[in-house]
C-alpha positions as CSV (number, residue, x, y, z in Angstrom):
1,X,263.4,131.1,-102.0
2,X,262.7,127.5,-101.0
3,X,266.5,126.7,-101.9
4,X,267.6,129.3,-100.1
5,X,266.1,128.3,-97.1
6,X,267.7,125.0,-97.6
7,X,270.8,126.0,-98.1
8,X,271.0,128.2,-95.0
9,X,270.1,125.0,-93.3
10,X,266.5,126.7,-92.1
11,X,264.5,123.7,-93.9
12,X,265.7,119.9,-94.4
13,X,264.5,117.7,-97.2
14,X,262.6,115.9,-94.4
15,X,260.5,119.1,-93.8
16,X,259.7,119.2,-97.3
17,X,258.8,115.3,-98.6
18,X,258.3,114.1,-95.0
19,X,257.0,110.7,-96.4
20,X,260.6,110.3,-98.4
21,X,259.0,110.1,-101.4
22,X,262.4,111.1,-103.0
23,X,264.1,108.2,-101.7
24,X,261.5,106.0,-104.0
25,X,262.7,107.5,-107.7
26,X,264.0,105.6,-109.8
27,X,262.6,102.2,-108.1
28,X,260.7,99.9,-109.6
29,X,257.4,99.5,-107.5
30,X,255.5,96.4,-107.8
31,X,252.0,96.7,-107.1
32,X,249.2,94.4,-106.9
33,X,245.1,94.9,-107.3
34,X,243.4,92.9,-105.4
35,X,239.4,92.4,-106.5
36,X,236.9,90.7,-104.3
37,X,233.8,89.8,-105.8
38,X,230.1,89.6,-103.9
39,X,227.3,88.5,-106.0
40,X,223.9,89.4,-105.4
41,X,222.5,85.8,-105.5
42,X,223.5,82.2,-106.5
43,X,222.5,83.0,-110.1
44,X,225.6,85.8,-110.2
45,X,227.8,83.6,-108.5
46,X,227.2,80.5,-111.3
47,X,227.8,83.1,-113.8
48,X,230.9,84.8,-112.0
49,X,232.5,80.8,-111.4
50,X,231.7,80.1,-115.1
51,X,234.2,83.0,-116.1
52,X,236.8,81.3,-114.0
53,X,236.4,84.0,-111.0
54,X,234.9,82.8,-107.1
55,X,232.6,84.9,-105.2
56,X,230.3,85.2,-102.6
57,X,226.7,85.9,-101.6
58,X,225.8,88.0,-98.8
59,X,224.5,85.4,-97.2
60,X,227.5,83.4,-97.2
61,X,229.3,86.3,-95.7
62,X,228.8,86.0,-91.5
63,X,231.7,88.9,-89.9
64,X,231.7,91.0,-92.7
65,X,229.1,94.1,-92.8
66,X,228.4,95.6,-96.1
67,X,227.6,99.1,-96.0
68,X,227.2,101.9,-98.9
69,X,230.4,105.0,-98.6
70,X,227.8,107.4,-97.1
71,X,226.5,104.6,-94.7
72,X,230.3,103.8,-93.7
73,X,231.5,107.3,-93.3
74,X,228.6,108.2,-91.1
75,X,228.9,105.1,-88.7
76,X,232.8,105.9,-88.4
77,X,232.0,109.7,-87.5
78,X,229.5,108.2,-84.8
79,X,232.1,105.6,-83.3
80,X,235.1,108.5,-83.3
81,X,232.2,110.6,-81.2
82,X,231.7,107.9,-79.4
83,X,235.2,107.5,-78.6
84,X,236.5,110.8,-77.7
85,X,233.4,111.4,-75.6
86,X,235.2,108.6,-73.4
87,X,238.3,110.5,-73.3
């Protein structure tokens, strides 16, 4: 049915993999992690440099605001309020 469709021109690949996912087989994709570390307290951090890796305490950290997922999704659902209430 969905070929059909295509071939009587009613849908284009574009409606179907509108990201062009299709356009990506066959290539080779290089990806890479990236891994930040935060250690709890200068003990944690000696032990993370011994194994060759940097990090950081909390306190070392002064524009970045850690928050827990439930914490973060809740302040983002406040500030999109907050937002279209302006609107």
């Amino acid at each position: 049915m969905l070929s059909d469709m295509m071939l009587d021109g009613i849908l284009t690949p574009g409606d179907i993999d509108p990201l062009n996912r299709r356009r990506r087989i066959g290539h080779k994709r290089s990806t890479t992690s990236m891994i930040a570390f935060l250690s709890e307290n200068e003990i944690v951090k000696q032990k993370i440099l011994n194994l060759g890796f940097n990090s950081e305490t909390i306190d070392e950290l002064n524009s970045v605001k850690i928050m827990q997922a439930k914490e973060l999704s809740k302040d983002t659902m406040n500030n999109l309020g907050k937002m279209i209430n302006y609107n």
